[in-house]
N, CA, C and O atoms as CSV, one atom per row, in Angstrom:
chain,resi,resn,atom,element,x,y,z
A,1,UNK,N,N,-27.114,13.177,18.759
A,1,UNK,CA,C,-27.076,12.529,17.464
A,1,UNK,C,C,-25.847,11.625,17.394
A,1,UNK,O,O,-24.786,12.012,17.882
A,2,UNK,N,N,-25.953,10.468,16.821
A,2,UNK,CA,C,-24.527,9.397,16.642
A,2,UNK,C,C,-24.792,9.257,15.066
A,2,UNK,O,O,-25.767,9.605,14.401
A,3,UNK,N,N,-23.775,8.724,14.752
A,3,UNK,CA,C,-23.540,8.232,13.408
A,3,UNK,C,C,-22.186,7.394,13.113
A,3,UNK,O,O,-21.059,7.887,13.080
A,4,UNK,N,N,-22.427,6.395,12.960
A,4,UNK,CA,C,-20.778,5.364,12.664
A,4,UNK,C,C,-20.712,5.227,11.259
A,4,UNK,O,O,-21.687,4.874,10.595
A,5,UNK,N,N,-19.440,5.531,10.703
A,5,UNK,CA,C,-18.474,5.860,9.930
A,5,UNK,C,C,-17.624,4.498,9.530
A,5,UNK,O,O,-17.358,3.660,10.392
A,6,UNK,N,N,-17.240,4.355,8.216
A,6,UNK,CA,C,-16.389,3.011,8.228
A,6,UNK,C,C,-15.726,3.941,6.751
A,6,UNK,O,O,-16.366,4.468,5.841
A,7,UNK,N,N,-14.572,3.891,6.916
A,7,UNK,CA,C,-13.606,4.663,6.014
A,7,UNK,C,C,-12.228,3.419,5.197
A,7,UNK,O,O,-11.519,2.578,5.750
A,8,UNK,N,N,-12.296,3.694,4.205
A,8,UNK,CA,C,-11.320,2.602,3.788
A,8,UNK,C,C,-10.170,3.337,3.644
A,8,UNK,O,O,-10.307,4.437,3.109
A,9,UNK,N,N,-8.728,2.902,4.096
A,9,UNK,CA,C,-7.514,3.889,4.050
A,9,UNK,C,C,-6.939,3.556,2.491
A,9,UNK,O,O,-7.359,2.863,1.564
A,10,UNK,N,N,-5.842,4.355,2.680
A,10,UNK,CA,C,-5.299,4.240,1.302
A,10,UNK,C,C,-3.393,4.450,1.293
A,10,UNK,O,O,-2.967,5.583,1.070
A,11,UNK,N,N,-2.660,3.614,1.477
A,11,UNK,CA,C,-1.382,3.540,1.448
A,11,UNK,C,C,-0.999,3.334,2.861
A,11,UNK,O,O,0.061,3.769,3.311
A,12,UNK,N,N,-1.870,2.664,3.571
A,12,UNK,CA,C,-1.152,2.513,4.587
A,12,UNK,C,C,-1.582,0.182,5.181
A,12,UNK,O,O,-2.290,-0.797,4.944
A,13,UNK,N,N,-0.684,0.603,5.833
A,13,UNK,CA,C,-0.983,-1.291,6.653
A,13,UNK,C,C,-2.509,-1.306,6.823
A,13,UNK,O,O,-3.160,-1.701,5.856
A,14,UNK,N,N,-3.214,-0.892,8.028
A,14,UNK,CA,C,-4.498,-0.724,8.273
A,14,UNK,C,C,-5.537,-0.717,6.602
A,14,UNK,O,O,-5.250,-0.150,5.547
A,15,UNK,N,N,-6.623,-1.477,6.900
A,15,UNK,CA,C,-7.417,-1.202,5.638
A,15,UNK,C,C,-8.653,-0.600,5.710
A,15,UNK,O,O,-9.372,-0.270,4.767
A,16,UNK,N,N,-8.945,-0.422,7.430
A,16,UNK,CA,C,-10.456,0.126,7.422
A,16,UNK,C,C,-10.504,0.927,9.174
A,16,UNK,O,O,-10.034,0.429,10.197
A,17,UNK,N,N,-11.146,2.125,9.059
A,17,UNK,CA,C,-11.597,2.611,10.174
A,17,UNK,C,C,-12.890,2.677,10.279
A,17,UNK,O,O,-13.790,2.905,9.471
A,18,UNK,N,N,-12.847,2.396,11.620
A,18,UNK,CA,C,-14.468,2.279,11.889
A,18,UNK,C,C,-14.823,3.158,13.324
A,18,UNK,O,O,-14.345,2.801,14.400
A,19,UNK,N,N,-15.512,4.073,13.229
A,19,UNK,CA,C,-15.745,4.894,14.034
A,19,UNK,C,C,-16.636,5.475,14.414
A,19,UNK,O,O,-17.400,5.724,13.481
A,20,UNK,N,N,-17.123,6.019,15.761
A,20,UNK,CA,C,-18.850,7.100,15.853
A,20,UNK,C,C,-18.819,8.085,16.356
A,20,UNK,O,O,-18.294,8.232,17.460
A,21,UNK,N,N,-19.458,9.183,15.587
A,21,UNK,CA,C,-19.374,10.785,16.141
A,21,UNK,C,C,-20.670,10.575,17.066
A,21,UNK,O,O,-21.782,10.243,16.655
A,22,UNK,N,N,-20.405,10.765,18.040
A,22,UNK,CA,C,-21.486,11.139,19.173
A,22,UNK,C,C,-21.806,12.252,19.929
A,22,UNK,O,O,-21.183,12.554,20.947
A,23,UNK,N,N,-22.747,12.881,19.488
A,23,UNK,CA,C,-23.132,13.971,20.610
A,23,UNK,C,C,-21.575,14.882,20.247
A,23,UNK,O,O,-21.022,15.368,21.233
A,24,UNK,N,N,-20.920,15.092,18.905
A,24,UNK,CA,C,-20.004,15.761,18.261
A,24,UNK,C,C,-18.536,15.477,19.013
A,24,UNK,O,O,-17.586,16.258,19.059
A,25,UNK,N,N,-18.609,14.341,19.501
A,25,UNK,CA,C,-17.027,13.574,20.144
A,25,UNK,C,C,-17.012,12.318,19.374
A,25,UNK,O,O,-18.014,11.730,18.968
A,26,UNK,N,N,-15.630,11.912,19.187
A,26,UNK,CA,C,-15.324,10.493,18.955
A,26,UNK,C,C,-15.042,9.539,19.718
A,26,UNK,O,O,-14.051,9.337,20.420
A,27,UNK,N,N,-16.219,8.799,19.501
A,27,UNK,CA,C,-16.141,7.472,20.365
A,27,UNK,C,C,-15.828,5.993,19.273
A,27,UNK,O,O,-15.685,6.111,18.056
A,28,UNK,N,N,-15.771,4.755,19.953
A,28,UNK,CA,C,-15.733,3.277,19.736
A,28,UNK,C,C,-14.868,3.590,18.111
A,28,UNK,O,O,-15.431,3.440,17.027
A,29,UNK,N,N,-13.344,4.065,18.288
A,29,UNK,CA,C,-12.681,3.975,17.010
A,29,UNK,C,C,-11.768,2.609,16.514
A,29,UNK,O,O,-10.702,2.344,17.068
A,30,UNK,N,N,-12.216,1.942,15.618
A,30,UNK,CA,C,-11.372,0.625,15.209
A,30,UNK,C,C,-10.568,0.902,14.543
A,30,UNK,O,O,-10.596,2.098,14.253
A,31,UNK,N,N,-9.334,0.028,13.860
A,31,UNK,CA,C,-8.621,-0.202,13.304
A,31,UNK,C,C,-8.586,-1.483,12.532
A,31,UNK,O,O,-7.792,-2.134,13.211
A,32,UNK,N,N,-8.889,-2.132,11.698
A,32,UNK,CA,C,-9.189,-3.194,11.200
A,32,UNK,C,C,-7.309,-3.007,10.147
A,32,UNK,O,O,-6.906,-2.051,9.485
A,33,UNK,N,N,-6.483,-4.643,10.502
A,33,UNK,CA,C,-5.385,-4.606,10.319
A,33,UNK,C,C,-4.228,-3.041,10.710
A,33,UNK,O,O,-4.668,-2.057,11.305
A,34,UNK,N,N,-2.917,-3.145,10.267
A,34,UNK,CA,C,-2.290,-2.244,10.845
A,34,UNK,C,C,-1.231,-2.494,12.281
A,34,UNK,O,O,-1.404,-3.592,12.809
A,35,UNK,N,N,-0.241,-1.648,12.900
A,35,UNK,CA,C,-0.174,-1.851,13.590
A,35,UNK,C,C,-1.049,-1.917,15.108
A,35,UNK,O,O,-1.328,-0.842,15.638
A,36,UNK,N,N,-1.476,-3.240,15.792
A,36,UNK,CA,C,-2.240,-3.240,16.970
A,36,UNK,C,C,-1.907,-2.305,18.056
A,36,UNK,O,O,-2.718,-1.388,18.179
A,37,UNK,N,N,-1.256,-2.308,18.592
A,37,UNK,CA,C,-0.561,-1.742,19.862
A,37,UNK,C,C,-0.622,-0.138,19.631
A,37,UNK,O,O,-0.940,0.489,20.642
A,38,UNK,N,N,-0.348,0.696,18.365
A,38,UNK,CA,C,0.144,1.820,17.760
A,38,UNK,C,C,-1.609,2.338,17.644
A,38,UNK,O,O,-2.028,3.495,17.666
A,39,UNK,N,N,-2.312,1.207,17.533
A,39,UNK,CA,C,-3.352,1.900,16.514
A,39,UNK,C,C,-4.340,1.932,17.999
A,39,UNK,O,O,-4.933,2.994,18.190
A,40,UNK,N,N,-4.482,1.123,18.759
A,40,UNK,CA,C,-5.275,1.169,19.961
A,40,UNK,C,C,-4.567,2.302,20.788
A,40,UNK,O,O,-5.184,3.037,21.559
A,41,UNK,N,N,-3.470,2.360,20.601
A,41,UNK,CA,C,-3.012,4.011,21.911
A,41,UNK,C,C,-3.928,5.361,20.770
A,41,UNK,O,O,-4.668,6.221,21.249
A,42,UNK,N,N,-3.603,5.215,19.166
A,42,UNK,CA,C,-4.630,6.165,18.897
A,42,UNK,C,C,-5.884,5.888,19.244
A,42,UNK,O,O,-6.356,6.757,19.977
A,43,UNK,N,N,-6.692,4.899,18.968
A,43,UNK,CA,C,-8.101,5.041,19.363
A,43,UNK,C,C,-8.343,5.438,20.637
A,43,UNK,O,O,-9.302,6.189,20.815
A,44,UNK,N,N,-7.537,5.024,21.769
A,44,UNK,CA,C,-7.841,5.811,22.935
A,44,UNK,C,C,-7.413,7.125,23.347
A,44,UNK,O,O,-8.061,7.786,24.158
A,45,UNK,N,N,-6.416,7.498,22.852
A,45,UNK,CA,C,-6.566,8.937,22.616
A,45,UNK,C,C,-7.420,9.930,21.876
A,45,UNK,O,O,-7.628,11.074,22.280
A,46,UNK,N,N,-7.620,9.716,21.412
A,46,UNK,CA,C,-9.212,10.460,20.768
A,46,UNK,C,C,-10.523,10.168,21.094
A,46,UNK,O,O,-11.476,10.847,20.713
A,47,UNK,N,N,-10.609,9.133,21.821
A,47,UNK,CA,C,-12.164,8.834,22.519
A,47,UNK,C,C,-12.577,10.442,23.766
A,47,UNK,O,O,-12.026,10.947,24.745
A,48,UNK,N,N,-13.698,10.681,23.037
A,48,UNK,CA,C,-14.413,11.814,23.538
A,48,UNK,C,C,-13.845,13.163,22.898
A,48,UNK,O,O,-14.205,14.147,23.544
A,49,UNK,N,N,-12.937,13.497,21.637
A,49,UNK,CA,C,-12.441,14.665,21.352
A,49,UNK,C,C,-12.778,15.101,20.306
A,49,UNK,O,O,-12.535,14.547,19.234
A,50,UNK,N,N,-13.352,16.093,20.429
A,50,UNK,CA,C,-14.029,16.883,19.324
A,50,UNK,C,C,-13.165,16.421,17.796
A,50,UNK,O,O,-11.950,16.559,17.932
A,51,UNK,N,N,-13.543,15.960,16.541
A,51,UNK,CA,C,-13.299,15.664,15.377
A,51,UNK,C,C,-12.378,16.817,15.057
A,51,UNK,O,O,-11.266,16.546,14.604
A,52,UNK,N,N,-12.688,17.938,15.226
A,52,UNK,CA,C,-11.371,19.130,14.761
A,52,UNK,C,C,-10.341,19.272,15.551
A,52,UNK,O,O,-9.456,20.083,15.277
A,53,UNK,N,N,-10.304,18.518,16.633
A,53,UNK,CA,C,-8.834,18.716,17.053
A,53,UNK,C,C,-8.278,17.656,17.057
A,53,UNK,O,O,-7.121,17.704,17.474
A,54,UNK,N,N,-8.741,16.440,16.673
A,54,UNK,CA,C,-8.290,15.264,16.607
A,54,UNK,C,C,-7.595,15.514,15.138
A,54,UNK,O,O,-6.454,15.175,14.825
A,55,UNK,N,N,-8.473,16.129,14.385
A,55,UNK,CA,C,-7.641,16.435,12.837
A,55,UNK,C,C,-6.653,17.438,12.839
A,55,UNK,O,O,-5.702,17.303,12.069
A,56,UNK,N,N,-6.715,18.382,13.545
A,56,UNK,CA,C,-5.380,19.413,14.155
A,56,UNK,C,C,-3.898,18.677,14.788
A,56,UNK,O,O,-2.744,19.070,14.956
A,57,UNK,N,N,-4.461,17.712,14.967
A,57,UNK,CA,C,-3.288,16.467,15.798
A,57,UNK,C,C,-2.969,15.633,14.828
A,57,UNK,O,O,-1.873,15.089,14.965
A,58,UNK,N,N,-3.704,15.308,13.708
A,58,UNK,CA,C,-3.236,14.003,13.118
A,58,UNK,C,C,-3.041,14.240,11.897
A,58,UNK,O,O,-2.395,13.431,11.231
A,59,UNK,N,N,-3.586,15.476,11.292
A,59,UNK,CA,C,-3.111,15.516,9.730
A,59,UNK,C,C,-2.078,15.730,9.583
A,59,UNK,O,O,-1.537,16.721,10.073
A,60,UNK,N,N,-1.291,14.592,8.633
A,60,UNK,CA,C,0.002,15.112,7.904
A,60,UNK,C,C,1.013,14.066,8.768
A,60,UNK,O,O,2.081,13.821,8.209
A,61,UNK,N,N,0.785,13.458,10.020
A,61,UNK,CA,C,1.551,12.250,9.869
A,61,UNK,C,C,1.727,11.596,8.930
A,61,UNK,O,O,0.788,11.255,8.211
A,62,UNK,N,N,3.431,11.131,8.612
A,62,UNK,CA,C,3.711,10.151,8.204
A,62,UNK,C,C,4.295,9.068,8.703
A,62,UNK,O,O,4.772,9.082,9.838
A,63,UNK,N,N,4.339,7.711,7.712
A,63,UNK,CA,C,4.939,6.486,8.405
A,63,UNK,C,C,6.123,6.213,7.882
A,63,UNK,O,O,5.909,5.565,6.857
A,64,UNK,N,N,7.317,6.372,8.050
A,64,UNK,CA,C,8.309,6.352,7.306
A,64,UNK,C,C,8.599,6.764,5.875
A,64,UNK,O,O,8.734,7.978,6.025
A,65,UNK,N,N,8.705,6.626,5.124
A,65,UNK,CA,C,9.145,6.978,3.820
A,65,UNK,C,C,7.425,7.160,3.285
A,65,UNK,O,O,7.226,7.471,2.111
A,66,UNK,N,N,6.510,6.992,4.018
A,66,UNK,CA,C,5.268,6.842,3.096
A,66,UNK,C,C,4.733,8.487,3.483
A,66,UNK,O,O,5.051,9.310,4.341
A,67,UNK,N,N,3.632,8.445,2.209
A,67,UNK,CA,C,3.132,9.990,2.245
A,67,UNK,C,C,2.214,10.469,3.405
A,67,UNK,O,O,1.996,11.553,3.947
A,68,UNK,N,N,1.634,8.793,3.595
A,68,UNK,CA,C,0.668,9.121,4.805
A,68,UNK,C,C,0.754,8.260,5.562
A,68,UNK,O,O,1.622,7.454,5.227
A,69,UNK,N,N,0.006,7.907,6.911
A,69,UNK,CA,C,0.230,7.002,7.892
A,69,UNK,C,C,-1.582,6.424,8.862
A,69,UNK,O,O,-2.392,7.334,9.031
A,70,UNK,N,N,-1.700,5.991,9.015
A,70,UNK,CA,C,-2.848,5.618,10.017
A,70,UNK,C,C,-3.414,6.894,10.205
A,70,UNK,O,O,-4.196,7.565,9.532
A,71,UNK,N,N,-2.657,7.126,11.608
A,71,UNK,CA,C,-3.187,8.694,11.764
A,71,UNK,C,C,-3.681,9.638,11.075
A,71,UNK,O,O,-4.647,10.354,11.340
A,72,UNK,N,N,-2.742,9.636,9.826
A,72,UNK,CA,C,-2.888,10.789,9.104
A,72,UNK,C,C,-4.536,10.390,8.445
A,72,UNK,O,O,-5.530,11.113,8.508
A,73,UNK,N,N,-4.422,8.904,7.767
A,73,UNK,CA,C,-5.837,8.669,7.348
A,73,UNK,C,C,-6.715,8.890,8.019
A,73,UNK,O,O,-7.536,9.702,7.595
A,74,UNK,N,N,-6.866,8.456,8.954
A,74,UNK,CA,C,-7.922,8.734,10.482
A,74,UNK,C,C,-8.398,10.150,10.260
A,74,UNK,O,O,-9.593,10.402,10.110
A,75,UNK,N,N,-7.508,11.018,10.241
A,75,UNK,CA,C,-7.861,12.657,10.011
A,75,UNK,C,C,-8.570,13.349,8.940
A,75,UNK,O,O,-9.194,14.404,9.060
A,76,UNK,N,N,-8.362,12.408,7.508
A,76,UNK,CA,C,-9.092,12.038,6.355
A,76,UNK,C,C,-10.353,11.861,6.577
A,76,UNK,O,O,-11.295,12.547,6.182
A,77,UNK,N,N,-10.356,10.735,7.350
A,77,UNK,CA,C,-11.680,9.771,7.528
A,77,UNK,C,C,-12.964,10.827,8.331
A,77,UNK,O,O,-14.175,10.909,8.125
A,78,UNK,N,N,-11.801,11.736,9.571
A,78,UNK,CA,C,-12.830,12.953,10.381
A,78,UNK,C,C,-13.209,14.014,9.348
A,78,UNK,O,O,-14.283,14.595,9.507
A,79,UNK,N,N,-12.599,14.256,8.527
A,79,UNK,CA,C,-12.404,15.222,7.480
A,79,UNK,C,C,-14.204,15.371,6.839
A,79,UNK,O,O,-15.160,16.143,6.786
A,80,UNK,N,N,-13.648,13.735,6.378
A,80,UNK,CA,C,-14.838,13.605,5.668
A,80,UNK,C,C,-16.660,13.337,6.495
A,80,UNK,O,O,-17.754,13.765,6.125
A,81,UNK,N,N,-16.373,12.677,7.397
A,81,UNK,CA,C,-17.331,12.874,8.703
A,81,UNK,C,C,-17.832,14.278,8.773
A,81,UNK,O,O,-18.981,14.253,9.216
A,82,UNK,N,N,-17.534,15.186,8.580
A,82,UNK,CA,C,-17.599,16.516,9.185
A,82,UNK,C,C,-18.316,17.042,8.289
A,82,UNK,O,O,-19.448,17.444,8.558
A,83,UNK,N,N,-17.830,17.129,7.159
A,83,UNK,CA,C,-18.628,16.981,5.847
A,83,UNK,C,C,-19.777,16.446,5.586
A,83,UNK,O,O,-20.652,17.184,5.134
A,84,UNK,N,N,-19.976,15.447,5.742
A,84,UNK,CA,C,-21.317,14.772,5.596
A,84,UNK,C,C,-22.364,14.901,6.867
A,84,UNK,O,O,-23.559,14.615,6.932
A,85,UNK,N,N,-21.679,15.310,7.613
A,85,UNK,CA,C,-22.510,15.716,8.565
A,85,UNK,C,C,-23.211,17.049,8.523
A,85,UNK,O,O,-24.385,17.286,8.809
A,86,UNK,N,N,-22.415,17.748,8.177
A,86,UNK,CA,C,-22.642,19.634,7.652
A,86,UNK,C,C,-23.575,19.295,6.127
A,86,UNK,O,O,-24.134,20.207,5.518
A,87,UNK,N,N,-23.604,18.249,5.795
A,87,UNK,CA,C,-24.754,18.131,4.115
A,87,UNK,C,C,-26.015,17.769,5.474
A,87,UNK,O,O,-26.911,18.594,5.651
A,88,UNK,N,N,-25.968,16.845,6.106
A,88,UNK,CA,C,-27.179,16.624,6.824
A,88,UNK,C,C,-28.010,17.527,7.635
A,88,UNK,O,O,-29.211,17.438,7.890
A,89,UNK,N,N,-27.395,18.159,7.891
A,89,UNK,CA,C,-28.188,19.379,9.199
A,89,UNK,C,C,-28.475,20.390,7.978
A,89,UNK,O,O,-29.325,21.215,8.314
A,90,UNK,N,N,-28.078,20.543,6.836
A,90,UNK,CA,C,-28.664,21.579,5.731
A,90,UNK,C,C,-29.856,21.296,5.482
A,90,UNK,O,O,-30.491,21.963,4.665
């Protein structure tokens, strides 16, 4: 099963993730604005890793003085993936 995901962040540079749970791994993760360089070492680190440990890794980053950070949204964004996925198979 696949399903792509497009998540809008909230307090951070980046304004949109775009992402696909496949076969229950994360694959093809974007970053639309944000830092480039920062945000592509995350997307390739999480390509192929189960959504709960990618959120075990990323919740609760912050970006300097801010409450949350890329990452941390990203973990949001799996959060909610996981969720809507668990309404679908019901």
């Amino acid at each position: 099963m696949e399903k792509t995901y497009r998540y809008q962040t909230h307090g951070t540079c980046s304004r949109e993730i775009v992402f696909t749970i496949r076969d229950g791994k994360i694959t093809d993760t974007h970053f639309v604005g944000g830092c480039n360089g920062n945000l592509q070492g995350v997307s390739r680190l999480v390509e192929g890793m189960k959504p709960e440990d990618a959120i075990a890794k990323l919740a609760g980053i912050r970006c300097g003085f801010k409450p949350t950070s890329c990452p941390d949204q990203f973990s949001k964004a799996l959060t909610l993936a996981l969720e809507d996925k668990e309404t679908e198979n019901a």
